[in-house]
N, C-alpha and C positions, 0 to 999 in steps of 0.2 A: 335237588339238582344243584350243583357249584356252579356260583358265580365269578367270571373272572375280570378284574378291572380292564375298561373301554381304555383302553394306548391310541385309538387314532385322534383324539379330539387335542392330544397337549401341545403337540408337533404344528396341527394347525394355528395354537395361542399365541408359540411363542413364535412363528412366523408373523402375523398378526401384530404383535406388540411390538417385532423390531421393524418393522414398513413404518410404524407410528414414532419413534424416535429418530428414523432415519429421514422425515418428515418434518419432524418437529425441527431435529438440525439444520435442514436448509430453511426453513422460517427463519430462524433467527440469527441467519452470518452475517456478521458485520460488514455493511455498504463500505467501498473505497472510500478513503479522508478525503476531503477537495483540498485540489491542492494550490496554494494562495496562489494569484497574479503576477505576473512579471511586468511590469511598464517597462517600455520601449525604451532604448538609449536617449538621451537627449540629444538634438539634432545640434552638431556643435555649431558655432558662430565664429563669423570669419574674423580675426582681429579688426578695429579700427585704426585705422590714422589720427596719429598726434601732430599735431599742428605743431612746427617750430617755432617757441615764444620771440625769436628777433621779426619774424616775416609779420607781428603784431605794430612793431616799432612804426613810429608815425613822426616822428620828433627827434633831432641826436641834438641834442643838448650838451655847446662846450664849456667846458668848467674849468681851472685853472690849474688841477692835476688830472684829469681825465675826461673822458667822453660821459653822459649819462642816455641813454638809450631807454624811453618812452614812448609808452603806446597811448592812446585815443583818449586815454582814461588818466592821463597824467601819472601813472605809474611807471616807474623805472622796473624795465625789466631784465636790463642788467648793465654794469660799468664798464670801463675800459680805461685804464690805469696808462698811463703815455709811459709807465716802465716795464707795459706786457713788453713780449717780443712783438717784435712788427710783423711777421708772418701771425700769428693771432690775431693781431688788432685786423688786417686787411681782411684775413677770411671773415671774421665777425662781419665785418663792414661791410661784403660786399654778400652776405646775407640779407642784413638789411637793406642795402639799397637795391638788390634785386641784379645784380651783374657784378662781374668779376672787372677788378681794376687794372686800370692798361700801367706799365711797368717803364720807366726810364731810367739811366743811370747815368750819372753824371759822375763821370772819371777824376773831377780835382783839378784842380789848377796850380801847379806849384810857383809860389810858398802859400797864395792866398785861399784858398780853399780845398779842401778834403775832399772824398768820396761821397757819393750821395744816391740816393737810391728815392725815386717817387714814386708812389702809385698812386694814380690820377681815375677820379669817377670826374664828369661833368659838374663843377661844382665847389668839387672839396676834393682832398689831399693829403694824403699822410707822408712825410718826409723823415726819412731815415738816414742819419749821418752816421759815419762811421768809424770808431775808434782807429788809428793807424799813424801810418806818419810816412812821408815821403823817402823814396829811394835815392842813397848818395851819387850813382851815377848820372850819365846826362840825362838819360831820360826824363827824369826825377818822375816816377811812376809811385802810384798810391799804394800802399802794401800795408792789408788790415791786420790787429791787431789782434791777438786769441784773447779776447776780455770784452766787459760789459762798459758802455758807453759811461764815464765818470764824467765829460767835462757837463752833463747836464741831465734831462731825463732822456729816455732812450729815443722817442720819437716826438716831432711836432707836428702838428696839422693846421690847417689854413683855407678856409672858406670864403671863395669870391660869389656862394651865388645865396639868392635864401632857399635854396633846397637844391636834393638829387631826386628827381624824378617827383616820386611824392611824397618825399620824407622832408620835412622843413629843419633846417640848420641855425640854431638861433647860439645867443649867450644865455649864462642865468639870468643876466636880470632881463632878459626879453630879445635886446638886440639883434634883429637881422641884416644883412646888404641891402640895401636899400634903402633903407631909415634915412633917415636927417640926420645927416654928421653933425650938422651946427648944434644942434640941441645939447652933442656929447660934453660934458664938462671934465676937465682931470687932465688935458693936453699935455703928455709929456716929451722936453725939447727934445728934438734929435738932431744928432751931429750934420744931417744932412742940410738941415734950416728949414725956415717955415711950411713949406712946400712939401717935406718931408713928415706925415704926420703918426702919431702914435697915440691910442688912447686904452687906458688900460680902464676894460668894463669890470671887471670880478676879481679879484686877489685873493687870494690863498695864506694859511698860514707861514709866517714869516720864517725864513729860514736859518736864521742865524744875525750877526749885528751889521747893523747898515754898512754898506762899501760905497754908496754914493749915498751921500746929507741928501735928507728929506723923502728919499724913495725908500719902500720898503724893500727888504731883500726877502724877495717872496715871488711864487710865484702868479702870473698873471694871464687873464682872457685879455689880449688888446683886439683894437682897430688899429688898422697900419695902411698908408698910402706912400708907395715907394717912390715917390720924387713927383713932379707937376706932371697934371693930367693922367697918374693913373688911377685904375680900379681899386679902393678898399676891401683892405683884406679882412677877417675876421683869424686869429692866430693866438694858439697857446701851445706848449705854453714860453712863455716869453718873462725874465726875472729883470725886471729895469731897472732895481736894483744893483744887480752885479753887473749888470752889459749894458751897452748901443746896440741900434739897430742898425 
């Protein structure tokens, strides 16, 4: 009898071995990659306030070319030059003093005095004269000049109290309103006579050759008392070299 090869068993194998590869492949799929962290924004921050270094100022200290402006710490935290412009020096000034300065203007007097412009805290004083020259009609009216103040520096100032508020007003070498005049040595004469007094506390490098013997031509921190029984002033800057009071 002929035997004939069994065909139903290979269909079943190769059935069988592909269930087992198709098996095996899902065993071994690669798991998703983790995927790194993201931190949160940073929660931003509001700006700070900067304090403005004059509102530190404790002290204006007058010097014989400028203001020197220090705080608690004896540090100057910044200058002021008597040839700023005078709109500078007042807003600085009334920074540190904590108020805005009251305003006068003093129209001239013809022939004996110019323009004049004040701005007044309790206290102290910044005075600003005005390059110009008077008008030929009757009126004789002040009429300023397009130019920079030449016959001296551009402003003066002048302290009748020892402080504005709670800023103390002194000279360099200490000097406040108040002190003992008598102590002061250096009296310089003034045309007014004795009554009339001037003392010059600090001086400055000299400006050029003397115009009056014995005084330096320089400029100066004085003490000034404008005639009998009044208040002493504290005033620079003032050359008592070149001028009278």
């Amino acid at each position: 009898m002929t035997r004939h090869p069994r065909r139903g068993a290979l269909p079943l194998l190769v059935l069988v071995a592909g269930l087992a590869v198709a098996l095996s492949g899902c065993a071994t799929a690669a798991e998703p990659e983790p995927q790194p962290s993201v931190d949160p924004p940073a929660a931003s921050t509001a700006p700070t306030s900067v304090a403005d270094p004059l509102e530190s100022v404790t002290t204006v200290v007058v010097r014989p070319q400028g203001l020197d402006l220090v705080d608690d710490g004896g540090t100057a935290v910044a200058t002021l030059s008597y040839d700023d412009e005078a709109a500078a020096i007042v807003e600085t000034l009334s920074t540190v003093f904590g108020s805005d300065a009251r305003v006068e203007e003093y129209p001239g007097a013809c022939c004996e005095a110019g323009r004049v412009t004040n701005y007044l805290w309790d206290g102290f004083r910044v005075i600003d004269d005005h390059m110009g020259h008077f008008s030929d009609d009757e009126e004789r009216t002040w009429i300023d000049d397009d130019g920079p103040d030449v016959r001296d520096m551009n402003v003066r100032v002048a302290a009748d109290s020892a402080a504005v508020g709670g800023v103390a007003l002194i000279a360099g070498d200490g000097f406040a309103i108040g002190d003992d005049l008598d102590a002061l040595e250096g009296r310089v004469d003034h045309p007014g006579g004795p009554d009339w007094v001037q003392i010059p506390l600090e001086t400055g490098p000299e400006l050029g050759a003397e115009v009056i013997e014995g005084t330096p031509n320089a400029y100066s921190v004085i003490v000034q008392v404008n005639g009998p029984g009044a208040e002493p002033h504290l005033v620079a800057p003032v050359n008592l070299g070149a001028l009278t009071l």
